[in-house]
C-alpha positions in Angstrom: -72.0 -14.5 39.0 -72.2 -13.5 35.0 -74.3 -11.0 34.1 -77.6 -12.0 32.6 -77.1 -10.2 29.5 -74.7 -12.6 28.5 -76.5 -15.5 29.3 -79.5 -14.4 27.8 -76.5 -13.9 24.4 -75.6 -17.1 25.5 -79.5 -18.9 24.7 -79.9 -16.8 21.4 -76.6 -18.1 20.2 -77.1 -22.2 20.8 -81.0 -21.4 19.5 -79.7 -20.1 16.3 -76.7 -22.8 16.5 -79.5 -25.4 16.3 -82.4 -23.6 14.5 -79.4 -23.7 11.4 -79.4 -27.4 11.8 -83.0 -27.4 10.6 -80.5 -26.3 7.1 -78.5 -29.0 6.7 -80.3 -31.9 5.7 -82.6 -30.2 2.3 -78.9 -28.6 1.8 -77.8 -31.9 1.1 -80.2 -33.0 -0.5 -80.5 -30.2 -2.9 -77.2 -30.3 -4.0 -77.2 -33.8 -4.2 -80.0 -33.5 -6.1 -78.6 -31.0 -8.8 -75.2 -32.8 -9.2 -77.3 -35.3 -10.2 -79.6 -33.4 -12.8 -76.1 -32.4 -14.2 -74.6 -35.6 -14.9 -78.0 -36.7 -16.1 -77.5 -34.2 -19.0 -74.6 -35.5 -19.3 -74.8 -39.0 -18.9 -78.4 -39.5 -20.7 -79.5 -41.4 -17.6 -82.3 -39.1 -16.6 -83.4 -39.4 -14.0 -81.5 -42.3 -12.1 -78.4 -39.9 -11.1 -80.7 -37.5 -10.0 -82.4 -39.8 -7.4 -78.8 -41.7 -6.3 -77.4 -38.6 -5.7 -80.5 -36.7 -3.7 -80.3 -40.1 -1.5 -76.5 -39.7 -1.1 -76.6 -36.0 -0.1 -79.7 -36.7 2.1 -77.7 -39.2 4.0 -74.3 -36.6 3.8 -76.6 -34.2 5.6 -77.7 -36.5 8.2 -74.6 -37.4 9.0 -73.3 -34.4 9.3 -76.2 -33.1 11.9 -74.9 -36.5 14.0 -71.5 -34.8 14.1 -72.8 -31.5 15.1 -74.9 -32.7 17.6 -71.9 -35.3 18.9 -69.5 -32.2 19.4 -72.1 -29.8 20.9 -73.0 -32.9 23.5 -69.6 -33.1 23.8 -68.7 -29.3 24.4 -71.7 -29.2 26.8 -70.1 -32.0 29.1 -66.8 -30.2 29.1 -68.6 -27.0 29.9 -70.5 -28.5 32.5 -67.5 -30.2 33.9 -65.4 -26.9 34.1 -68.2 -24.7 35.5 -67.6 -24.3 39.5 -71.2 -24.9 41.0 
């Protein structure tokens, strides 16, 4: 049987594994969001850019959160196949 420190290192580590999720999403979008000020300037098309891109990177960040979330269901199964019970 493990020791319970390491499970107890274990819960803090997937808490702030998911608790970053919370991250990725407004990351996206800001950066989305600020390409697309820039090529506003750039472009004189305030602020259409701005809005097409904060979409885009919304929808890059919630993708990207499916993926996490897909592999950590995925290393969970595998975990959970491998552990002898």
């Amino acid at each position: 049987m493990p020791p319970r420190h390491s499970k107890q290192s274990e819960i803090w580590a997937q808490a702030a594994y998911y608790a970053g999720l919370g991250f990725v999403l407004p990351a996206g979008l800001a950066v989305g969001y600020f390409v697309g000020w820039i090529l506003d300037k750039w472009l004189h098309t305030a602020p259409l850019l701005a809005v097409v891109m904060a979409v885009l990177g919304a929808a890059g960040g919630f993708i990207e959160i499916l993926k996490i979330l897909a592999r950590a269901e995925k290393d969970a199964t595998r975990k959970d196949s491998e552990s002898p019970e």
